[in-house]
ROMARKOL-309231 format. One line per field, with one value per residue (C-alpha): residue number from 1; x, y, z. Coordinates in nm, 4 decimals, padded with zeros to 6 digits. Example, Ala and Ser with C-alpha at 12.3 -4.5 7.8 and 13.67 -1.06 7.14 Angstrom:
residues 2
pos	1,2
east	01.2300,01.3670
north	-00.4500,-00.1060
up	00.7800,00.7140
END
This chain:
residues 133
pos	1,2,3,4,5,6,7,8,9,10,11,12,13,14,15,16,17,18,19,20,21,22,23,24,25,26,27,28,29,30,31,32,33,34,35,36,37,38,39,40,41,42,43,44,45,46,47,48,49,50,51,52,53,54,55,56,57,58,59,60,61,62,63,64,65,66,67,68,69,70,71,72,73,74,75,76,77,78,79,80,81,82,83,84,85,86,87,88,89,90,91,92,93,94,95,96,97,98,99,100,101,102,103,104,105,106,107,108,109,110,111,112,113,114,115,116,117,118,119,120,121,122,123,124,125,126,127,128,129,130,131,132,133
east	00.0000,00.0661,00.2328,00.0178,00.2893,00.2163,-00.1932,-00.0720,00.1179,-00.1274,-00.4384,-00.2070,-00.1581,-00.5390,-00.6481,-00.3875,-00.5358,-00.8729,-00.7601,-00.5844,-00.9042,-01.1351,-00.8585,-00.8840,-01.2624,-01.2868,-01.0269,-01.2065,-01.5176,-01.4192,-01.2508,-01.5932,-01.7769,-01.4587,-01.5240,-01.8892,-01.8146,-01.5725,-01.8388,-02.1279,-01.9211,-01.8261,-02.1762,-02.2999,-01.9979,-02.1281,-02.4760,-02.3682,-02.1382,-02.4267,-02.6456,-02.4141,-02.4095,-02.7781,-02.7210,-02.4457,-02.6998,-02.9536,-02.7523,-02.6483,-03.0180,-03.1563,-02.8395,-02.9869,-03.3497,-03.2459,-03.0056,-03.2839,-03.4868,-03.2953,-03.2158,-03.5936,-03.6292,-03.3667,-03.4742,-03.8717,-03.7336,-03.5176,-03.8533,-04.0903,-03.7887,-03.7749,-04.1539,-04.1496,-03.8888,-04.0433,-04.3421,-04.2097,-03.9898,-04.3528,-04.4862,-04.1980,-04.2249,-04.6234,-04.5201,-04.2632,-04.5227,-04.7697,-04.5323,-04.4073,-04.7743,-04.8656,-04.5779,-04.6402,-05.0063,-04.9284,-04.6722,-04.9643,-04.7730,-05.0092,-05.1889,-05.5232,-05.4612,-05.6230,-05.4721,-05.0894,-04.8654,-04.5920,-04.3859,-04.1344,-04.1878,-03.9717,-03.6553,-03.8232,-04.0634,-03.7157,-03.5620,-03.8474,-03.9150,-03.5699,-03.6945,-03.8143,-04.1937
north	00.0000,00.3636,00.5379,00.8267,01.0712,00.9097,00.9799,01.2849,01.3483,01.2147,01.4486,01.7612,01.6919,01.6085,01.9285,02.1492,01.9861,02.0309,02.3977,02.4635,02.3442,02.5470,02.8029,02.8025,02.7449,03.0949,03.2515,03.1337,03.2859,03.5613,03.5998,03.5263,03.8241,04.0939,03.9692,04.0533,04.3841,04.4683,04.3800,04.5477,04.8892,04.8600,04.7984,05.1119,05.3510,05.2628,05.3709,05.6442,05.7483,05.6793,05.9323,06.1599,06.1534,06.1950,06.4909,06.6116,06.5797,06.7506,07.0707,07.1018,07.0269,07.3131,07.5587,07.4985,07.5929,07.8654,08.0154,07.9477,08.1338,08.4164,08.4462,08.4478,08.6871,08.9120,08.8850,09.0157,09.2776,09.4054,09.3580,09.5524,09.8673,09.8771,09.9058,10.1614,10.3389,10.3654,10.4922,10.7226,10.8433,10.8955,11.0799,11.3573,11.3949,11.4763,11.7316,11.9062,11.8946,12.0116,12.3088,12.3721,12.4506,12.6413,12.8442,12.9282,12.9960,13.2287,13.3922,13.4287,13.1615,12.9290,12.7727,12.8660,13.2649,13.3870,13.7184,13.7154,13.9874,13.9250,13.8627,13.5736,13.3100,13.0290,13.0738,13.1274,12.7950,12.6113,12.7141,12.6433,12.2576,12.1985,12.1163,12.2776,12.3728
up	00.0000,-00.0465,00.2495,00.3884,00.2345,-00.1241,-00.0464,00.0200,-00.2361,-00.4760,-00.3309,-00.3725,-00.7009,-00.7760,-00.6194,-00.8023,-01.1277,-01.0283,-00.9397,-01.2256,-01.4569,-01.2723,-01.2673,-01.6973,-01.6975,-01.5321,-01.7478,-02.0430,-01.8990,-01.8012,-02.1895,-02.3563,-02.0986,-02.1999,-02.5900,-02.5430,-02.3380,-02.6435,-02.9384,-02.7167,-02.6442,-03.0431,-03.1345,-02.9445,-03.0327,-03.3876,-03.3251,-03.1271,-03.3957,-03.6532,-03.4496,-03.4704,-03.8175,-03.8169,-03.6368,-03.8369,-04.1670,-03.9855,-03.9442,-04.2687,-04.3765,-04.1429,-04.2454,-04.6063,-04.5146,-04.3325,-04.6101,-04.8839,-04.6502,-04.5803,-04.9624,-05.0487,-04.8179,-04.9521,-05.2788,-05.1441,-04.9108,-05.2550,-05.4492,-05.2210,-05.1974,-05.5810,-05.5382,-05.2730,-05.4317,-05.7940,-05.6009,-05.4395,-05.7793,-05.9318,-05.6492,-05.6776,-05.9889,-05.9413,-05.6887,-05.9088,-06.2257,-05.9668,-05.8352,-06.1370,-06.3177,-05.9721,-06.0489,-06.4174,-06.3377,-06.0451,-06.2882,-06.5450,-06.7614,-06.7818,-07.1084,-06.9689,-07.0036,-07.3144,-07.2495,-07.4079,-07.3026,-07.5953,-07.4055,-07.4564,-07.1446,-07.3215,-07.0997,-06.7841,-06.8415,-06.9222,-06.6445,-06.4113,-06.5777,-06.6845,-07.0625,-07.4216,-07.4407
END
């Protein structure tokens, strides 16, 4: 038979197996949950990063509206002034037509006067309109 120091021997050498096979069965464990970790954290930097994209398109898509906006609205702010302004061009030159005749009747100049006084009003009427009668 075995001496006790051979059993002993022998059950140290059983239970470092045994260790060393639980010992790998953890390490491989613990491998597979750090290879999942890795692919999870990959998988959501991915969506993250796809989101951020997104985001990234949706800017630019909104800085597009708003410069097509704020050109259109140039463009109808530009419009209306022409407007305003060619209005206002006509209704200057109804007040200088409209001095301009209250003058020349006041000054007895006017076409309406049957009455001519002989004398020559052609230089005075230029001066006053700026052009040839």
């Amino acid at each position: 038979m075995a001496s006790n120091q051979e059993q002993a021997s022998y059950r140290v050498g059983e239970a470092k197996g045994q260790t060393q096979e639980k010992t790998g069965q953890m390490m491989g464990a613990a491998k597979d949950k750090a290879c999942e970790a890795k692919d999870r954290a990959a998988g959501l930097a991915g969506h993250a990063s796809g989101q951020g994209q997104g985001a990234t398109d949706a800017a630019k898509q909104k800085a597009l509206e708003t410069a097509q906006y704020t050109k259109e609205s140039a463009v109808a702010g530009k419009d209306k002034t022409g407007g305003m302004l060619q209005q206002a061009t006509e209704t200057v030159k109804g007040a200088v037509v409209g001095a301009k005749d209250a003058v020349v009747n006041t000054l007895g100049m006017g076409g309406d006067n049957t009455t001519n006084t002989g004398k020559d009003t052609s230089t005075i009427t230029e001066k006053i309109t700026g052009r040839d009668h």
